[in-house]
KOLGU-4560 file (N, C-alpha, C; in nm, 3 decimals, padded with zeros to 5 digits):
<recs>
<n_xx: -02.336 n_yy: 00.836 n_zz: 03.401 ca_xx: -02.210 ca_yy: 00.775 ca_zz: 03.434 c_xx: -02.182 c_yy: 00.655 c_zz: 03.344 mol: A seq: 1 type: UNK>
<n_xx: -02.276 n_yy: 00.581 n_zz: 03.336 ca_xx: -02.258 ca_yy: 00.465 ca_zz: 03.259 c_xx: -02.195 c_yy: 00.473 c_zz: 03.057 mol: A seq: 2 type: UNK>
<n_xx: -02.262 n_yy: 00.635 n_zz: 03.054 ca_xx: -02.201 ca_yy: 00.625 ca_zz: 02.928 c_xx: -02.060 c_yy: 00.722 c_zz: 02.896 mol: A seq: 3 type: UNK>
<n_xx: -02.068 n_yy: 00.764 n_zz: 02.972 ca_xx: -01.918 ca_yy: 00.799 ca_zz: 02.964 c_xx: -01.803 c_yy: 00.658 c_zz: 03.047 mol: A seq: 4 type: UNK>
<n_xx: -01.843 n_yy: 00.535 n_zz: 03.071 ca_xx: -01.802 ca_yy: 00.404 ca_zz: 03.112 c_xx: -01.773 c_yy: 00.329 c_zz: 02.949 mol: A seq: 5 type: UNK>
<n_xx: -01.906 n_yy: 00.410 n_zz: 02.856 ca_xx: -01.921 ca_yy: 00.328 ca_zz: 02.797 c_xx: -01.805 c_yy: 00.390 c_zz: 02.688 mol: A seq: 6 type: UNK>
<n_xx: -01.752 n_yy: 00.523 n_zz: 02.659 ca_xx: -01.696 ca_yy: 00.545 ca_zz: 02.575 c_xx: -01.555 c_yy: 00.567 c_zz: 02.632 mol: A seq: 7 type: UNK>
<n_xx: -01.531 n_yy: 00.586 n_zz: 02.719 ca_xx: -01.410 ca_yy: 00.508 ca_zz: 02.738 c_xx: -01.375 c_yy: 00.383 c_zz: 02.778 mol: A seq: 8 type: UNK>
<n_xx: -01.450 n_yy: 00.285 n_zz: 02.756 ca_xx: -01.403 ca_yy: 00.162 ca_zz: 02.697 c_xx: -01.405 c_yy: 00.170 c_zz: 02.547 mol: A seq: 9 type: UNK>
<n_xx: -01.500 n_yy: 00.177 n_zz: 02.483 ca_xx: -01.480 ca_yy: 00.217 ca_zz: 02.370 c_xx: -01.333 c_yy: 00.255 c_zz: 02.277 mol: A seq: 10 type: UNK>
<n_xx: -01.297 n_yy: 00.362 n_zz: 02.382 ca_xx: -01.205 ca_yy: 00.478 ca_zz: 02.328 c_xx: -01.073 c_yy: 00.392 c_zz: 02.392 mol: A seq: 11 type: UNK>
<n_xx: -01.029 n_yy: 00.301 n_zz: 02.480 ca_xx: -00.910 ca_yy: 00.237 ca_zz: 02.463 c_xx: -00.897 c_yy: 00.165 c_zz: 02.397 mol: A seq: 12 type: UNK>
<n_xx: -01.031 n_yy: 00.117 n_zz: 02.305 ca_xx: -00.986 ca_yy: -00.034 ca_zz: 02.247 c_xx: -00.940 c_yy: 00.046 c_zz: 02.132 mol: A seq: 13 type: UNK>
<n_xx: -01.025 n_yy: 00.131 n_zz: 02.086 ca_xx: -01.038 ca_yy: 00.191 ca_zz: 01.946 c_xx: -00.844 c_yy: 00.252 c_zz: 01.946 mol: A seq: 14 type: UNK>
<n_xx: -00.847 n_yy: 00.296 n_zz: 02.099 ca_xx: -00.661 ca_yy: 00.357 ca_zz: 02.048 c_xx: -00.570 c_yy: 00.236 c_zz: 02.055 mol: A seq: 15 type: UNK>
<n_xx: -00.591 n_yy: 00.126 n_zz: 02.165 ca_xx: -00.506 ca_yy: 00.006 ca_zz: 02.093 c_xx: -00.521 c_yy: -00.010 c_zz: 01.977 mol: A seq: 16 type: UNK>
<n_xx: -00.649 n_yy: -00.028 n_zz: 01.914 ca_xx: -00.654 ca_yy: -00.065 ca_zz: 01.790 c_xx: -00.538 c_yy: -00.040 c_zz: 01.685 mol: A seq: 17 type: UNK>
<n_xx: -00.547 n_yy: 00.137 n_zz: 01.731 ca_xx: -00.469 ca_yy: 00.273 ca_zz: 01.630 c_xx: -00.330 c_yy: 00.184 c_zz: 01.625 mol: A seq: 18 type: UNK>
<n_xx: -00.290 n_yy: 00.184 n_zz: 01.765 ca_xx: -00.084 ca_yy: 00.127 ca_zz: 01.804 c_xx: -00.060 c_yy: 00.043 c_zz: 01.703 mol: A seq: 19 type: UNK>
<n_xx: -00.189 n_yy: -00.055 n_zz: 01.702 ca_xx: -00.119 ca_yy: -00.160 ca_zz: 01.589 c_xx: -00.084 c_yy: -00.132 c_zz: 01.452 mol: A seq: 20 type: UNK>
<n_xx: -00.144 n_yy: 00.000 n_zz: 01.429 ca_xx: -00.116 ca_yy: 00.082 ca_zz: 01.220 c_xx: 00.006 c_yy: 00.145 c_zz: 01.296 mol: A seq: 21 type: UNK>
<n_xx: 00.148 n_yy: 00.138 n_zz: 01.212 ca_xx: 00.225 ca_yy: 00.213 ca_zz: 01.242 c_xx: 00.210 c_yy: 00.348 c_zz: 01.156 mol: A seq: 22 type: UNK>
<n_xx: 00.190 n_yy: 00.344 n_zz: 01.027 ca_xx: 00.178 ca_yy: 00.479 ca_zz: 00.967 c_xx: 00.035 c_yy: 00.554 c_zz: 00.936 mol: A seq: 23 type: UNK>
<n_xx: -00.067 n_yy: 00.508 n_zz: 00.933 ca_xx: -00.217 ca_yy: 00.511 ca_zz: 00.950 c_xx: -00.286 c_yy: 00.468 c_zz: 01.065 mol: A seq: 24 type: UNK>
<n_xx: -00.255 n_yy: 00.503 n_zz: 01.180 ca_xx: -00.285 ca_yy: 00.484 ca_zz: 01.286 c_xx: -00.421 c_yy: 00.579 c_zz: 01.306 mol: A seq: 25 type: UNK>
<n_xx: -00.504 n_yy: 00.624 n_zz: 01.150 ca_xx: -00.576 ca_yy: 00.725 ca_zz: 01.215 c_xx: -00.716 c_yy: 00.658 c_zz: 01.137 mol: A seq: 26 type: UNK>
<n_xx: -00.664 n_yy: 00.526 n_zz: 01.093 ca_xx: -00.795 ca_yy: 00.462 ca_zz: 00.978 c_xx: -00.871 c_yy: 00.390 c_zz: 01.093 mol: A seq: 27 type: UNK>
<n_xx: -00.820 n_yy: 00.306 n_zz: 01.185 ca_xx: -00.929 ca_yy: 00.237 ca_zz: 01.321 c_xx: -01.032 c_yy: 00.303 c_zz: 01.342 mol: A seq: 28 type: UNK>
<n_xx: -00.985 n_yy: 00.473 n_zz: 01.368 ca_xx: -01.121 ca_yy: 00.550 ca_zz: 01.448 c_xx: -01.241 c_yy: 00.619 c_zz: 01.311 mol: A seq: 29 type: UNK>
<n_xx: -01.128 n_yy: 00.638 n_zz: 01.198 ca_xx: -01.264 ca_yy: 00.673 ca_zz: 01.100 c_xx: -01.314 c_yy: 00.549 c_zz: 01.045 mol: A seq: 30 type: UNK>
<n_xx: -01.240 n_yy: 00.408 n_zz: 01.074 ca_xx: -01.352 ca_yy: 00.293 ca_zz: 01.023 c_xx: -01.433 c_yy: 00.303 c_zz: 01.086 mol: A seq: 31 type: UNK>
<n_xx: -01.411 n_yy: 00.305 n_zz: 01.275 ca_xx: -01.544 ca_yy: 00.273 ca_zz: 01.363 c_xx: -01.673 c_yy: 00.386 c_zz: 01.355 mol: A seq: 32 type: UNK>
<n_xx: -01.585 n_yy: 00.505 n_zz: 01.269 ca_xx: -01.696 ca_yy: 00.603 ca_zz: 01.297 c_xx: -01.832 c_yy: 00.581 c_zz: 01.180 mol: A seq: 33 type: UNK>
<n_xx: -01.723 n_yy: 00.531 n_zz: 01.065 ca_xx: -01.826 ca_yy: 00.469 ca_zz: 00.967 c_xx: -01.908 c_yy: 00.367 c_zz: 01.019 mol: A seq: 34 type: UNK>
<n_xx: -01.899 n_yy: 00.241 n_zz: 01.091 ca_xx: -01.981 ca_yy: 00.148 ca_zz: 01.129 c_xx: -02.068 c_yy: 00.199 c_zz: 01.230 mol: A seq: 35 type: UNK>
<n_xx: -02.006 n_yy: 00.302 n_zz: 01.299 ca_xx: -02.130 ca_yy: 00.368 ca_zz: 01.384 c_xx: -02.265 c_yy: 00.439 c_zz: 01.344 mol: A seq: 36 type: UNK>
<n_xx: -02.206 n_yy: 00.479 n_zz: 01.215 ca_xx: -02.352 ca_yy: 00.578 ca_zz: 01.112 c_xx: -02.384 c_yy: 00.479 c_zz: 01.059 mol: A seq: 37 type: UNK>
<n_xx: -02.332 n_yy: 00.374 n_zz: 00.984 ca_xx: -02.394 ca_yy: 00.255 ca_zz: 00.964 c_xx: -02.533 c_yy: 00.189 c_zz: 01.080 mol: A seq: 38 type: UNK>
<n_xx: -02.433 n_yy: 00.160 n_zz: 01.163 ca_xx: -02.542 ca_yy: 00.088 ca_zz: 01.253 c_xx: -02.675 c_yy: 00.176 c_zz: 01.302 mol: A seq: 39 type: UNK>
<n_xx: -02.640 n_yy: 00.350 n_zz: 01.333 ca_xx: -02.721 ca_yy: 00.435 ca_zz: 01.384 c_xx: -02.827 c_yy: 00.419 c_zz: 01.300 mol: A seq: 40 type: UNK>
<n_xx: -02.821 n_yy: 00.407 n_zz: 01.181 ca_xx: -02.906 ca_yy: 00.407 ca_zz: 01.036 c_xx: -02.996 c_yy: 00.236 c_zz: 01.096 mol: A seq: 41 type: UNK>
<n_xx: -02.899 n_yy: 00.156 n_zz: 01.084 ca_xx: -03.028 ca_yy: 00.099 ca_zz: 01.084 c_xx: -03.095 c_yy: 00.034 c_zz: 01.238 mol: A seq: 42 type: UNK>
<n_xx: -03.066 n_yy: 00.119 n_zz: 01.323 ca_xx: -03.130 ca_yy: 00.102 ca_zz: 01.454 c_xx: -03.252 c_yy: 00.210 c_zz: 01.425 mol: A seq: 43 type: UNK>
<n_xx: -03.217 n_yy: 00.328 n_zz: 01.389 ca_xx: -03.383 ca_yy: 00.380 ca_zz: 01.313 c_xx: -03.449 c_yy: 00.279 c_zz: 01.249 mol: A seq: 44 type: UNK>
<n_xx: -03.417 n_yy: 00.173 n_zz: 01.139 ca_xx: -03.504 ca_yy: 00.072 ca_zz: 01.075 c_xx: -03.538 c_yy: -00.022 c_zz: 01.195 mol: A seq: 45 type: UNK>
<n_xx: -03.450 n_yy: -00.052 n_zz: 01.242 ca_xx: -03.489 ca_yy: -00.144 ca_zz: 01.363 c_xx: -03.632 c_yy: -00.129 c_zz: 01.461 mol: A seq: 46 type: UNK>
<n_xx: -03.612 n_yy: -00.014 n_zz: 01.486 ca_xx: -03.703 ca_yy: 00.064 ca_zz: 01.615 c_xx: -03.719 c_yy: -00.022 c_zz: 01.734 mol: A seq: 47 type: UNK>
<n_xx: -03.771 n_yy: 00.036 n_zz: 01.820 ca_xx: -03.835 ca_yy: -00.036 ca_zz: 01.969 c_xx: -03.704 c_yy: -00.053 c_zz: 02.045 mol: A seq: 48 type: UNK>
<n_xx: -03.736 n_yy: -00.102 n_zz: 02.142 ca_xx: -03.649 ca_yy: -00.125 ca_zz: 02.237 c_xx: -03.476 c_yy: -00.157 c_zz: 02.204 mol: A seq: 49 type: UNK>
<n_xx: -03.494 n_yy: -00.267 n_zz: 02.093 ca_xx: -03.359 ca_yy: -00.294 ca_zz: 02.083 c_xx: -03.255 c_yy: -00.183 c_zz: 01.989 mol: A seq: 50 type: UNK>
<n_xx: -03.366 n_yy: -00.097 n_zz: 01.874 ca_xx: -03.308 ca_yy: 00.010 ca_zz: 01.796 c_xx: -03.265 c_yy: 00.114 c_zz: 01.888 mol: A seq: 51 type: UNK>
<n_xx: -03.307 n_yy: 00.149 n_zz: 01.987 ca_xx: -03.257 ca_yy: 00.249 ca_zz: 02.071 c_xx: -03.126 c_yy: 00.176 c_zz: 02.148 mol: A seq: 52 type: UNK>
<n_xx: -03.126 n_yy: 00.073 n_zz: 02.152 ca_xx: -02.967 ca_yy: 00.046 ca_zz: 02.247 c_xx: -02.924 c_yy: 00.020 c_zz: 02.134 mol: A seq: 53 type: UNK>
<n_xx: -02.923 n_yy: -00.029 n_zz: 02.024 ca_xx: -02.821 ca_yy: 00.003 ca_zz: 01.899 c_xx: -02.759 c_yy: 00.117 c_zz: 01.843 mol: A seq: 54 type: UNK>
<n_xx: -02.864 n_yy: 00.218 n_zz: 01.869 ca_xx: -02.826 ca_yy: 00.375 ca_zz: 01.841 c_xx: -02.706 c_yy: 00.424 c_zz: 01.971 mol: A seq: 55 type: UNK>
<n_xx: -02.762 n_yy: 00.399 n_zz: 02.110 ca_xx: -02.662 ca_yy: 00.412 ca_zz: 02.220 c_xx: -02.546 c_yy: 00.384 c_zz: 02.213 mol: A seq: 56 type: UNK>
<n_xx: -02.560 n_yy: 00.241 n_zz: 02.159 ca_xx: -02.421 ca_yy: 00.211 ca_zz: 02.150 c_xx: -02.327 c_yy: 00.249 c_zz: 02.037 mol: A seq: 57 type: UNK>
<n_xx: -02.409 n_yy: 00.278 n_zz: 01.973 ca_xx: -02.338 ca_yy: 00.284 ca_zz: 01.790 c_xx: -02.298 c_yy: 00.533 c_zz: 01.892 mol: A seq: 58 type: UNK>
<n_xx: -02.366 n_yy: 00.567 n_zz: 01.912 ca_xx: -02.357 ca_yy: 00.725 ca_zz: 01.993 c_xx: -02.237 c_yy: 00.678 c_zz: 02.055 mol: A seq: 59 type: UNK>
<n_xx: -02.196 n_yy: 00.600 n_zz: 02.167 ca_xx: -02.090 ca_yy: 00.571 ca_zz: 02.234 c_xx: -01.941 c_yy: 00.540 c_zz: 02.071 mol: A seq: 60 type: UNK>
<n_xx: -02.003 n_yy: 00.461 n_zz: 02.043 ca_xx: -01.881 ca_yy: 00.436 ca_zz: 01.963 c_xx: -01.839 c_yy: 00.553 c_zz: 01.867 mol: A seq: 61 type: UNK>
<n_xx: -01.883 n_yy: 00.678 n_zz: 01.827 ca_xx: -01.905 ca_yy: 00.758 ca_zz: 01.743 c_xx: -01.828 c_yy: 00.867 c_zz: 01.802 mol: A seq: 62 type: UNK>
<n_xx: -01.873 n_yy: 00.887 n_zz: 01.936 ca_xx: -01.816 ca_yy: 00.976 ca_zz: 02.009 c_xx: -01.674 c_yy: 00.916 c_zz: 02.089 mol: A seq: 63 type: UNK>
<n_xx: -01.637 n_yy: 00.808 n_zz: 02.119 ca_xx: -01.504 ca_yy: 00.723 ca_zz: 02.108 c_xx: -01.422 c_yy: 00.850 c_zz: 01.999 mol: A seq: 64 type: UNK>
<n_xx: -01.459 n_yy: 00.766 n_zz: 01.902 ca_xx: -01.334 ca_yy: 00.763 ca_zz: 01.767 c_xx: -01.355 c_yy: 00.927 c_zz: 01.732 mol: A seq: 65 type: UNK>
<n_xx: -01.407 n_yy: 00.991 n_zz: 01.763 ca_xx: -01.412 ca_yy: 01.122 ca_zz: 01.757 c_xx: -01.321 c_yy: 01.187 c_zz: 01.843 mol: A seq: 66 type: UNK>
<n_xx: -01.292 n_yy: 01.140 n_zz: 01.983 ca_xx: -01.200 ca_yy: 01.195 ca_zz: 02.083 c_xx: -01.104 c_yy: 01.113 c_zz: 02.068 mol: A seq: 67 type: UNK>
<n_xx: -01.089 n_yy: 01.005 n_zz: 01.952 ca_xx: -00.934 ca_yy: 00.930 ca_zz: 01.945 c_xx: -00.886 c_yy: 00.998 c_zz: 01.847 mol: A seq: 68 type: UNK>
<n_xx: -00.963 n_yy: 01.053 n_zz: 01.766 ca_xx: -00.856 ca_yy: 01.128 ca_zz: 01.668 c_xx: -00.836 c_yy: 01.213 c_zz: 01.676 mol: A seq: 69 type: UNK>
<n_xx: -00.908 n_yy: 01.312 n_zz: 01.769 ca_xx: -00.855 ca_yy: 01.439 ca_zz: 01.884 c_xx: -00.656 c_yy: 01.428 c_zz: 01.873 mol: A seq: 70 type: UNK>
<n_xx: -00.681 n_yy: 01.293 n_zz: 02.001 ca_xx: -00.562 ca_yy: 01.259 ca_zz: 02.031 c_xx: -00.469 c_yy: 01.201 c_zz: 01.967 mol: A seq: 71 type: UNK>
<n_xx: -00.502 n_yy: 01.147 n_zz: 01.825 ca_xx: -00.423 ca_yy: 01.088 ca_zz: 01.762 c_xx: -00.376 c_yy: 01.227 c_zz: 01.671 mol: A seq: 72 type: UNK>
<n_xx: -00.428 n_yy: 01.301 n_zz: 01.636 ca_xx: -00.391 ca_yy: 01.455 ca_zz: 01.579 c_xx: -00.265 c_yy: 01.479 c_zz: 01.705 mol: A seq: 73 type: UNK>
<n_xx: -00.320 n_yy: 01.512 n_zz: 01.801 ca_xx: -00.205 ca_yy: 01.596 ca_zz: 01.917 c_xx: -00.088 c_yy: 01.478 c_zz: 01.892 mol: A seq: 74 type: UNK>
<n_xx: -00.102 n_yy: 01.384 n_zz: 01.961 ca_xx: 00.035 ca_yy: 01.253 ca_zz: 01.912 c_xx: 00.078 c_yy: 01.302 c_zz: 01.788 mol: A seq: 75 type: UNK>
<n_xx: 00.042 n_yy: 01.280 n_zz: 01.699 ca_xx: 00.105 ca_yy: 01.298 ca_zz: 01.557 c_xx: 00.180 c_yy: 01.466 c_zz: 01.513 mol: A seq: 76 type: UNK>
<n_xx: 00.090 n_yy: 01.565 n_zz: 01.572 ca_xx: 00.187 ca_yy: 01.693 ca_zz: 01.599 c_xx: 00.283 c_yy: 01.722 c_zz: 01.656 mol: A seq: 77 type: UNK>
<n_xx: 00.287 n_yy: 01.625 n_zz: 01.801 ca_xx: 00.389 ca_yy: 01.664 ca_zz: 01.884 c_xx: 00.513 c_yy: 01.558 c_zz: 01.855 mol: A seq: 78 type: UNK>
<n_xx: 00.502 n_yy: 01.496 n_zz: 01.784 ca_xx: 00.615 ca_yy: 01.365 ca_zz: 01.742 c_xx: 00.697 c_yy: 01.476 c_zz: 01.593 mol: A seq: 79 type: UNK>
<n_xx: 00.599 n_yy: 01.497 n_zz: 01.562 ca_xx: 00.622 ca_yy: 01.545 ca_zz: 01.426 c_xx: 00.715 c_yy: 01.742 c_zz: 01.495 mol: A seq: 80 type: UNK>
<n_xx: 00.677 n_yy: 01.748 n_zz: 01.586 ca_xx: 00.706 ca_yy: 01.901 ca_zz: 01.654 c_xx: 00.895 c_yy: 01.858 c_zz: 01.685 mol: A seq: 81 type: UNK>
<n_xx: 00.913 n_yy: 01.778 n_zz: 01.758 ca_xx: 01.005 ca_yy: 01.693 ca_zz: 01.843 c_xx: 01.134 c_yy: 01.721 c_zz: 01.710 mol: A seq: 82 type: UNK>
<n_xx: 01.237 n_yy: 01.740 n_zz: 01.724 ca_xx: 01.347 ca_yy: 01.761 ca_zz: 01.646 c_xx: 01.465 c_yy: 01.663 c_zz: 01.708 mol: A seq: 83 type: UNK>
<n_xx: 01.509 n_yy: 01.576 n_zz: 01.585 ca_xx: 01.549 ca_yy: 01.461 ca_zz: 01.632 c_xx: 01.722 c_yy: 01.513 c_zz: 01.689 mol: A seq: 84 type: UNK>
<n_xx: 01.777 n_yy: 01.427 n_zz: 01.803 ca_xx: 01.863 ca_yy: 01.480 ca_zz: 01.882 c_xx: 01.849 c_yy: 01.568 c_zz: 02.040 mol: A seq: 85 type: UNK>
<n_xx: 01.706 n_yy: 01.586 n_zz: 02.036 ca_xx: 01.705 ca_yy: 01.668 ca_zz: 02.153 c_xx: 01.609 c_yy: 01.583 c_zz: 02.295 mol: A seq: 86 type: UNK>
</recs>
């Protein structure tokens, strides 16, 4: 339970984030996904106790921005679907 707590917190900040790019609203979730393989990387160098909640959290954030750009795809199809006038 706690980590699906944890990625959707994650996953609202990461889509506020998106609101604020009006035309690249899709760079927030592939930055965070980069800092997440970043960090995953070096919570392996890390090891012990604290490398494993770095990896958790960096897993939470990874899987966030993975289901924000899910949704930021569907948003961006269905805006783009929408024919102006109707």
């Amino acid at each position: 339970m706690e980590t699906l707590f944890y990625i959707l917190v994650f996953g609202v900040v990461i889509f506020l984030l998106s609101m604020l790019f009006k035309e690249k609203r899709i760079v927030p979730p592939l930055t965070i996904i980069l800092i997440s393989i970043v960090a995953f990387i070096i919570s392996i160098l890390i090891g012990g106790w604290e490398g494993i909640g770095l990896a958790y959290m960096s897993f939470n954030a990874f899987t966030a921005s993975i289901i924000n750009i899910f949704i930021m795809t569907i948003i961006n199809k269905s805006k783009k679907n929408k024919k102006p006038g109707n």
